[in-house]
N, CA, C and O atoms as a GROMACS GRO file, in nm:
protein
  248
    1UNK      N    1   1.913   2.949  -0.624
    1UNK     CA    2   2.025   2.917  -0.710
    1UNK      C    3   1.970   2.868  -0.844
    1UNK      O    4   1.878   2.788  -0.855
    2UNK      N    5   2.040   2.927  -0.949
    2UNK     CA    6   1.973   2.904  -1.081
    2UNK      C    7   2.084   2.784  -1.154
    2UNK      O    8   2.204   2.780  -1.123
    3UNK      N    9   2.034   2.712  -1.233
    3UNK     CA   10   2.114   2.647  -1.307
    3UNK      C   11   2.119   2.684  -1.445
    3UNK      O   12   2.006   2.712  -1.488
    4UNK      N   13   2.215   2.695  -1.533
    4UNK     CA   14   2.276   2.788  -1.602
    4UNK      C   15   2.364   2.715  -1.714
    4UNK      O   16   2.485   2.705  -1.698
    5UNK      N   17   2.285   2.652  -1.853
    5UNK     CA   18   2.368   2.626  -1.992
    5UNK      C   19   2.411   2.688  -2.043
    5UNK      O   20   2.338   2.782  -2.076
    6UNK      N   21   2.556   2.694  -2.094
    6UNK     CA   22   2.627   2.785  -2.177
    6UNK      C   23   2.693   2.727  -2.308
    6UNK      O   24   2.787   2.650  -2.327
    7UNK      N   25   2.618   2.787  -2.380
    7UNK     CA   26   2.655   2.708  -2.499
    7UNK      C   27   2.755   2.811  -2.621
    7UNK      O   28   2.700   2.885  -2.702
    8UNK      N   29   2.912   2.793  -2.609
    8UNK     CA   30   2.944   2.900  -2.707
    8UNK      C   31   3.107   2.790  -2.759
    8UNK      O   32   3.161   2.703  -2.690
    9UNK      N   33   3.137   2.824  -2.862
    9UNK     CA   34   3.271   2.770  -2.868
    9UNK      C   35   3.400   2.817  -2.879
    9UNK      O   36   3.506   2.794  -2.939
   10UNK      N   37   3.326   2.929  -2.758
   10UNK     CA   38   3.517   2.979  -2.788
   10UNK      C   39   3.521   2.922  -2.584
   10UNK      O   40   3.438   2.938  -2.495
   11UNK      N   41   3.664   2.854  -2.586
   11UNK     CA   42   3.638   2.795  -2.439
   11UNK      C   43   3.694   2.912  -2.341
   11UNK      O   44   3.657   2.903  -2.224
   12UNK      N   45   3.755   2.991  -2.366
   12UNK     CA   46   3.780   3.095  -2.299
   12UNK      C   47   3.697   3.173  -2.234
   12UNK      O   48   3.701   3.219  -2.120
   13UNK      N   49   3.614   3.182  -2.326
   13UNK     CA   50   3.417   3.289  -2.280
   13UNK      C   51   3.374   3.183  -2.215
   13UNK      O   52   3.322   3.219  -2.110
   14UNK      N   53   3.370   3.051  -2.232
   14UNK     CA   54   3.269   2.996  -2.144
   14UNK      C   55   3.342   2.966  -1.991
   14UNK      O   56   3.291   2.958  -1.879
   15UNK      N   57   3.435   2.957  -2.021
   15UNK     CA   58   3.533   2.904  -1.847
   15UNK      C   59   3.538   3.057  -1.772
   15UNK      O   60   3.537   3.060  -1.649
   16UNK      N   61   3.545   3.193  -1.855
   16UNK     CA   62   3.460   3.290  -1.789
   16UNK      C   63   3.355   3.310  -1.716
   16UNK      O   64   3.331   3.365  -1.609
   17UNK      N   65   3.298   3.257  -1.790
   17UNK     CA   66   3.109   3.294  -1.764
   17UNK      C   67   3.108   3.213  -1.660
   17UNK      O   68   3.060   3.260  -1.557
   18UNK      N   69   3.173   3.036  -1.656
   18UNK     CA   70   3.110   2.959  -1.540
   18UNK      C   71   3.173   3.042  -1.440
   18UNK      O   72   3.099   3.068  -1.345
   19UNK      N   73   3.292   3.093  -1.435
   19UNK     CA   74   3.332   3.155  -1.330
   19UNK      C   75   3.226   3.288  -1.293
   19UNK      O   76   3.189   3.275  -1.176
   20UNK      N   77   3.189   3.363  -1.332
   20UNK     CA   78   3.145   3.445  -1.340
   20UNK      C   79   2.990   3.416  -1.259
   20UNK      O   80   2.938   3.480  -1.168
   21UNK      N   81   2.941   3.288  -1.334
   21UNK     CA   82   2.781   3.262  -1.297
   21UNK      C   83   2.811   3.209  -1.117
   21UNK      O   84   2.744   3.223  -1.015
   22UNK      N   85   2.914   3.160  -1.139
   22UNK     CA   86   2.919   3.005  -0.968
   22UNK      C   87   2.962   3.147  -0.859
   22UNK      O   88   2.905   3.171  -0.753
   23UNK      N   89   3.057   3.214  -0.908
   23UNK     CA   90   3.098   3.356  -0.793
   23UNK      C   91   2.957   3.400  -0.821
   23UNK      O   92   2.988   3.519  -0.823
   24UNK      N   93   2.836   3.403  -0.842
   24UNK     CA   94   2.702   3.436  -0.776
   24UNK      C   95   2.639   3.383  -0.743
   24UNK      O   96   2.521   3.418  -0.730
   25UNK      N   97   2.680   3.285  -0.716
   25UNK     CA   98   2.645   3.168  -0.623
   25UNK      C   99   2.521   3.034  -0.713
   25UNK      O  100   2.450   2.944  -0.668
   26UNK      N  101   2.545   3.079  -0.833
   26UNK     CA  102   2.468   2.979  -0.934
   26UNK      C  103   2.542   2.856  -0.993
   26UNK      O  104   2.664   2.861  -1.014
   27UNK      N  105   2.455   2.727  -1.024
   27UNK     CA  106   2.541   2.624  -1.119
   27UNK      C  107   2.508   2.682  -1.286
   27UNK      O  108   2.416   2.744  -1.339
   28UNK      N  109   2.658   2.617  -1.338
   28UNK     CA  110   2.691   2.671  -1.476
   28UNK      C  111   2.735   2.540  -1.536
   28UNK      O  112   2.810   2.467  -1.471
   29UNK      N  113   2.702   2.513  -1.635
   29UNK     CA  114   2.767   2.426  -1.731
   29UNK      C  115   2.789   2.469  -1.853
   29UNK      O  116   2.693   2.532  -1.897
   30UNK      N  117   2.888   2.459  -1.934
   30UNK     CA  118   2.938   2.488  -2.063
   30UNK      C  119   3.002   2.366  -2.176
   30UNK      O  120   3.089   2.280  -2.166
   31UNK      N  121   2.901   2.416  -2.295
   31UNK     CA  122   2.946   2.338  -2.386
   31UNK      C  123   2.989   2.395  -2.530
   31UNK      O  124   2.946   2.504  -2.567
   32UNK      N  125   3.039   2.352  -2.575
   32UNK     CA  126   3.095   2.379  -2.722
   32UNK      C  127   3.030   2.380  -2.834
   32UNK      O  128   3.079   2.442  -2.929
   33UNK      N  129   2.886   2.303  -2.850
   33UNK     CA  130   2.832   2.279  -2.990
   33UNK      C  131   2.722   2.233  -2.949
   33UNK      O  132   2.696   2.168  -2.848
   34UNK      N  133   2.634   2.283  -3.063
   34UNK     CA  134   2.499   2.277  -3.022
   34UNK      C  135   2.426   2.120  -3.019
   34UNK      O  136   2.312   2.103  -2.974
   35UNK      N  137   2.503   2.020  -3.069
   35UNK     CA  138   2.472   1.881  -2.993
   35UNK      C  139   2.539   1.823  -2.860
   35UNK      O  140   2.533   1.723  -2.789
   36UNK      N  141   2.578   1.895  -2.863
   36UNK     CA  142   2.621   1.854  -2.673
   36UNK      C  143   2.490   1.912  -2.618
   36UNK      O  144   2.423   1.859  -2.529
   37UNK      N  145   2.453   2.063  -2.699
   37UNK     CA  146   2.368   2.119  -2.566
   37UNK      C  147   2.209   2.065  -2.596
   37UNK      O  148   2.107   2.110  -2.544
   38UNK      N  149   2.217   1.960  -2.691
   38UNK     CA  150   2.103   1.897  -2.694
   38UNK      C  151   2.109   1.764  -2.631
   38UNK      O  152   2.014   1.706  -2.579
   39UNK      N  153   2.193   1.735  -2.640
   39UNK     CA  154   2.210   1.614  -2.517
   39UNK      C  155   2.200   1.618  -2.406
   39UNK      O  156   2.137   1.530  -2.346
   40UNK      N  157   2.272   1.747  -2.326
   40UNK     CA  158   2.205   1.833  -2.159
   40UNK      C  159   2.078   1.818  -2.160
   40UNK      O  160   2.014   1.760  -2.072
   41UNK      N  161   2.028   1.875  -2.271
   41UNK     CA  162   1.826   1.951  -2.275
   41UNK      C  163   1.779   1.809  -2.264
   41UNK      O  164   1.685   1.789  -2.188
   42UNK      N  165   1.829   1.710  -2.327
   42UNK     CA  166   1.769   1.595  -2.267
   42UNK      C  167   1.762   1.494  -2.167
   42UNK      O  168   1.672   1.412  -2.150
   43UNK      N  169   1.863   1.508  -2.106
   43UNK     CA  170   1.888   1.497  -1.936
   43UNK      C  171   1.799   1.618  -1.853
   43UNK      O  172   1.688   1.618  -1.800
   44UNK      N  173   1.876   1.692  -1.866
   44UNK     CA  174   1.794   1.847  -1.785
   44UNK      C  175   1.759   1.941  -1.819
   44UNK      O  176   1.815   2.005  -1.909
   45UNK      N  177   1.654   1.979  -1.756
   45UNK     CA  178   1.573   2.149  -1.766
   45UNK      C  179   1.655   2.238  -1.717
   45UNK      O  180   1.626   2.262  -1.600
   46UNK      N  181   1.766   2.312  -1.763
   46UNK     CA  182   1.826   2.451  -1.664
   46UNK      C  183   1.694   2.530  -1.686
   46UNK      O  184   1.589   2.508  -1.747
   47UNK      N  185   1.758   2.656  -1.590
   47UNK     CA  186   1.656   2.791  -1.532
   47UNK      C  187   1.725   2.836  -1.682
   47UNK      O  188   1.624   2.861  -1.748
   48UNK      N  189   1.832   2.858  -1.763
   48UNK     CA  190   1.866   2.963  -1.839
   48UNK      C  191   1.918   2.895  -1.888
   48UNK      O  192   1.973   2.798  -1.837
   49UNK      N  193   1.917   2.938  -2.050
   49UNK     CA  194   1.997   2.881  -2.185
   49UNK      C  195   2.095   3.039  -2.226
   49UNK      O  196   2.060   3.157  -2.222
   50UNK      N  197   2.186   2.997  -2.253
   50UNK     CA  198   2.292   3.121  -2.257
   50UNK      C  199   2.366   3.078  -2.420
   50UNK      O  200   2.406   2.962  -2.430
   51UNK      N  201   2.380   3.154  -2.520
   51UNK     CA  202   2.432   3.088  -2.620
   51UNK      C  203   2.473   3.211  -2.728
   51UNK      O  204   2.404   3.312  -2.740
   52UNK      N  205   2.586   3.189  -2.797
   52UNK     CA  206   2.630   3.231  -2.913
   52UNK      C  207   2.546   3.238  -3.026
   52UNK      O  208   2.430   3.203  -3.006
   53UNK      N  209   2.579   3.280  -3.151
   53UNK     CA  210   2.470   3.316  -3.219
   53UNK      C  211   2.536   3.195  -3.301
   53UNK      O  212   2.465   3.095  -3.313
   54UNK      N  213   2.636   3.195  -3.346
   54UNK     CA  214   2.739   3.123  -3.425
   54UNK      C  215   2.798   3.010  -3.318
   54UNK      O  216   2.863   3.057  -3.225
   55UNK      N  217   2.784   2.879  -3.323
   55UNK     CA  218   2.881   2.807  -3.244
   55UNK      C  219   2.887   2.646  -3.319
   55UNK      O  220   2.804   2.603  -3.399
   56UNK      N  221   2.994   2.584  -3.273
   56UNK     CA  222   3.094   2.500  -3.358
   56UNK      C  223   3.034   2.418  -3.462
   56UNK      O  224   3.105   2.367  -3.548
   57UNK      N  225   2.904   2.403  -3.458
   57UNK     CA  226   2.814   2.237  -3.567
   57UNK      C  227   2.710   2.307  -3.605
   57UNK      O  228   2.605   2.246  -3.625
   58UNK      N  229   2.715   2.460  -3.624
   58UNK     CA  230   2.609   2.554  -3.673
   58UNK      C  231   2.524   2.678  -3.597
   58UNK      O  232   2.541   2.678  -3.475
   59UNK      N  233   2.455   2.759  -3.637
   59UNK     CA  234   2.383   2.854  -3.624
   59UNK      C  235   2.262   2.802  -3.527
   59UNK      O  236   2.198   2.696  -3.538
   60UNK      N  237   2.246   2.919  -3.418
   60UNK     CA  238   2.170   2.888  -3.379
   60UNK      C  239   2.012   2.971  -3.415
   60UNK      O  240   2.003   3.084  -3.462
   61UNK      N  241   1.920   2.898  -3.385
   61UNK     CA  242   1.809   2.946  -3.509
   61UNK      C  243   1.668   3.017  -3.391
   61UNK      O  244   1.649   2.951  -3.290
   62UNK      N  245   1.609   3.102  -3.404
   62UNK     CA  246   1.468   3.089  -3.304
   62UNK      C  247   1.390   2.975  -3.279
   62UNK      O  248   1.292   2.982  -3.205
   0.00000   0.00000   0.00000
């Protein structure tokens, strides 16, 4: 079982996706803006970072 950040801000795509990731039997979490999903990264290591290119407090960069 993989654990699984989703970082996008449209909440529709992400309440998808968790559905999408947990019906394969994986954990999913979803957030809105890329300081939430730096606040996760600093609690926890997921297996996979999943993310928008564009999301709510800026661009995400390489």
């Amino acid at each position: 079982m993989a654990y699984i950040l989703i970082v996008d801000s449209e909440a529709v795509f992400r309440q998808h996706l968790i559905h999408l990731i947990e019906q394969a039997g994986h954990r999913a979490i979803a957030v809105a803006t890329i300081a939430e999903a730096t606040r996760i990264l600093q609690q926890t290591t997921p297996d996979m970072l999943a993310t928008d290119v564009v999301v709510a407090d800026g661009q995400v960069r390489d």
